[in-house]
N, C-alpha and C positions, 0 to 999 in steps of 0.2 A: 092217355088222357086221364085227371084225374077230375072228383067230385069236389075238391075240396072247393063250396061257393061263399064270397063273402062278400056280399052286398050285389049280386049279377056279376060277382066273376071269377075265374074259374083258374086252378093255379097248375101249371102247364109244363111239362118239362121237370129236369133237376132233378135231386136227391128226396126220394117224399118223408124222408124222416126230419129236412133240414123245412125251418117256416117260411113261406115263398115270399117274397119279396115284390113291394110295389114299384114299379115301374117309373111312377112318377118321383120317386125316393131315390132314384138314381141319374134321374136327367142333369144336364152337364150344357152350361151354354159359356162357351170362353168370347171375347169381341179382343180383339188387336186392329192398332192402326198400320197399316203397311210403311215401311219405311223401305229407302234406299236399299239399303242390304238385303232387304230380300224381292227385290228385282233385281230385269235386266237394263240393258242401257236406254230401253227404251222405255223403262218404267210401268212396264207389264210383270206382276206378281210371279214369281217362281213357281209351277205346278209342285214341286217340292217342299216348298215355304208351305203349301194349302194343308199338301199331302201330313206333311207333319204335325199341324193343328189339328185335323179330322185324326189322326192313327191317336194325340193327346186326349182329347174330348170324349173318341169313343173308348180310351183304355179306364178314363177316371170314371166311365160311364160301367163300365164291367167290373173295376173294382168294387166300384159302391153295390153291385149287385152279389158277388162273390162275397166280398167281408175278405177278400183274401190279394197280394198279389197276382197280376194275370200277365200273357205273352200274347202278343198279334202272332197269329198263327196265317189270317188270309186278309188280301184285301181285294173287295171283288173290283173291277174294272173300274176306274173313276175319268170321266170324261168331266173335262171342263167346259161348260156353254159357253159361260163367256170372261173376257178374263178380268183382273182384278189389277186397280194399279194403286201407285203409289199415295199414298194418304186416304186411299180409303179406308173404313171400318169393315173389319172381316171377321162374321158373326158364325160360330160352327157350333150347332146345336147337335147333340149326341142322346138316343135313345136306347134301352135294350131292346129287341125285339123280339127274341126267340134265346132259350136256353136248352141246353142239352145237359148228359148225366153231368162232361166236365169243360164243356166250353160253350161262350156266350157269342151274341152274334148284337151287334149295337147296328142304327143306321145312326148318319151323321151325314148334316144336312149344311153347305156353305153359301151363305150370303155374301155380299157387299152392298156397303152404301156410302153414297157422295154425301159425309157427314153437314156439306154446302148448300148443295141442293136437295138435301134428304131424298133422291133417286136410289132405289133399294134395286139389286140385283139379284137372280139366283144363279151363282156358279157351279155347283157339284151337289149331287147329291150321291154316297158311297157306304157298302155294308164291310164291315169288318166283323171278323171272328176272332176273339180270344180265348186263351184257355186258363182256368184256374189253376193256381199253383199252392202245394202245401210250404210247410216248412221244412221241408224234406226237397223241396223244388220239384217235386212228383204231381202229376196231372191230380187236384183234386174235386171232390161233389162240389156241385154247384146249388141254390136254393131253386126252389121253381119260380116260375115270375106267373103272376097274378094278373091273367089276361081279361078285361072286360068280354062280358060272354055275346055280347051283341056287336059293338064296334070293333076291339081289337083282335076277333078270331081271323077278322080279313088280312092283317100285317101276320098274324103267328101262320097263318097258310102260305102266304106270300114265302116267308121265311125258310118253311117247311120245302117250298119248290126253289132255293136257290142253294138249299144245303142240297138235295137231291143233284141238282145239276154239278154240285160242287165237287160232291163222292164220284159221280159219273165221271166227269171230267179228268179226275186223281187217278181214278182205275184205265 
């Protein structure tokens, strides 16, 4: 844990020599209309078409926090609620959440909506882990992210408990 406070928050994680990085400075919202090609015949979105947007969204979401190339290292379980079809607008919103010495953990959050009936859905919501990469292609530091010290400690514990279960699970 570090002290460094700058305006009620607290910069968490990361390389403490590198300046931590705001959170909001890296948010990432992509919107695509679903087309043919990425359904099936019956015009239900490909869980893979999704899959691809969200692993997009959260890697330009980890780059912007790194300042560097990064690799999808994990991606935790993604259930889809419900599905997504053809012409609709498919909205995936990508956060960091938690950083470590050299890998980032973004969530990324997928919408749809009947751009007709402006009917908005929640499809997925899913945490990915990337790792910073030098120019060397070698795991590098990462900055700290800059946790609000009252609301965003609750997502950085969260985070804290799905990397634990992640290491457990590995071992």
């Amino acid at each position: 844990m570090r002290d460094g406070k700058d305006e009620g928050r607290v910069a968490r994680g990361g390389d403490p020599s590198l300046p931590p990085r705001d959170p909001a400075a890296t948010e990432v919202l992509l919107a695509q209309v679903m087309l043919p090609s990425d359904a099936n015949p019956s015009g239900n979105v490909h869980g893979g078409s999704l899959m691809k947007l969200a692993d997009t969204a959260g890697g330009v979401a980890a780059i912007r926090h790194a300042g560097t190339r990064v690799v999808t290292v994990v991606m935790d379980s993604m259930t889809f609620e419900q599905p997504a079809y053809v012409g609709n607008l498919v909205t995936v919103h990508a956060r960091v959440t938690w950083v470590g010495r050299t890998s980032i953990e973004t969530e990324v959050r997928i919408d749809a909506e009947d751009v007709v009936s402006g009917e908005r859905r929640h499809l997925s919501t899913a945490y990915f882990v990337y790792v910073a990469l030098g120019p060397d292609g070698r795991p590098c530091p990462v900055p700290p992210l800059l946790v609000d010290a009252r609301e965003g400690l609750g997502a950085w514990e969260q985070a804290e408990r799905r990397r634990a279960y992640r290491l457990a699970r590995h071992r």
